[in-house]
N, C-alpha and C positions, 0 to 999 in steps of 0.2 A: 739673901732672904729667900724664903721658898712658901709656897701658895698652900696654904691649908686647908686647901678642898682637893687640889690634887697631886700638891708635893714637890710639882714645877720648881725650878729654881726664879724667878723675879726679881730685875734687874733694878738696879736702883733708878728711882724717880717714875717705874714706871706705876698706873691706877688698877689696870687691868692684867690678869695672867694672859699669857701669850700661849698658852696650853687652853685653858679649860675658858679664859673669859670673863672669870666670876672678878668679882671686886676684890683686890689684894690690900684692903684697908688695911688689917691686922694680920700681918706676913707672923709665921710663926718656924722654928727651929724644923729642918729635918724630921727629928723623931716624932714631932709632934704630928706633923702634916697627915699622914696615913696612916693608919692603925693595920696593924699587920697583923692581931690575933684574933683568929675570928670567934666568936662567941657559941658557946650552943645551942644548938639544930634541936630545941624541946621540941618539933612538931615532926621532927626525924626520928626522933628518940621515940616519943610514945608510940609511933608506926610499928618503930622497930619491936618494941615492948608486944604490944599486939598483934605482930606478926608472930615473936615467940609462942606467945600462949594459945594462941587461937589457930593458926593458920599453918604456917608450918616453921617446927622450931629448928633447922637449921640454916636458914633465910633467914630467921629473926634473928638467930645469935649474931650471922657475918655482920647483918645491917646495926643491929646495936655495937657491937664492936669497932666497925666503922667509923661509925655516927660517937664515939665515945674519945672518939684516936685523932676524932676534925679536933674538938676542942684546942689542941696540945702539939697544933700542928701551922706551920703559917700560913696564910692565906691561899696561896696557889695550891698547894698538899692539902689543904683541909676539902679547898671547894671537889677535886677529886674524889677524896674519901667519904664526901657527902655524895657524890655520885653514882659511887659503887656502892652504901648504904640502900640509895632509892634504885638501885636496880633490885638487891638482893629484897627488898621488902615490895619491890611489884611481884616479881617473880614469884616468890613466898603467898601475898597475897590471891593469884591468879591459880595457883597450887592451892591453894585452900579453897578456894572458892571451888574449883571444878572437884576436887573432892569432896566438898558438899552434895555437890548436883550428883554426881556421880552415886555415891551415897543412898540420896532418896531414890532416884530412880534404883538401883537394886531392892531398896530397901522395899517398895510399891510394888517391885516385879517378883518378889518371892512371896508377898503377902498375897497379891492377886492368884500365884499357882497354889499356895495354901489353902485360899478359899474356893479357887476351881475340885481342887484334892478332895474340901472337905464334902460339898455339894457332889460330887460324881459319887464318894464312898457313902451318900446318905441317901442319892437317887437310887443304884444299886441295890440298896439293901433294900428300900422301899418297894421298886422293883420287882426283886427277885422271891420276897413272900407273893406276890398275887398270883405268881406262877403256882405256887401248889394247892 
């Protein structure tokens, strides 16, 4: 018989696994003991989602592709796949973010020489009548 909390094989007559510990009341088959198909990563996934559309879209695509391939993969492959997802969707995210900031700051530094531009070519003309 084998332990359905961690898959151990459990010796007859014994109460406890010799593995993990836990109570071996209801000893259950092999296949049953450990579930080997991991489920979907919904909070990897909408990252991933979000990293596409917003942030940057080829870190989103790798990480939803990723995050889409754990499903359909067995547990040791999937937890990987979900790994390289949450890098490509830091990565992605950390890429968007600094080209935000990067962004505004441009965006503030040509507004301010536009209104230096506009003020110098309004001081000048003002200026330049009192002279005659």
């Amino acid at each position: 018989m084998f332990c359905k909390y961690c898959g151990a094989e459990i010796e007859e007559g014994l109460v406890f696994c010799k593995q993990c510990g836990k109570v071996a009341v209801d000893p259950v088959a092999p296949e049953q003991a450990v579930e080997n198909k991991p489920t979907l990563n919904v909070g990897m996934l909408v990252w991933s989602i979000i990293n596409m559309v917003i942030c940057c879209q080829p870190a989103g695509i790798i990480a939803f592709v990723f995050t889409l391939l754990a499903k359909y993969e067995e547990k040791l492959k999937a937890d990987k796949y979900i790994g390289v997802a949450k890098i490509c969707n830091i990565v992605g995210t950390v890429y968007g973010a600094l080209t935000i900031v990067v962004s505004v700051f441009i965006f503030i530094y040509f507004f301010a020489m536009i209104i230096s531009l506009a003020s110098a070519a309004a001081g000048s003309a003002a200026g330049g009548a009192m002279y005659y």
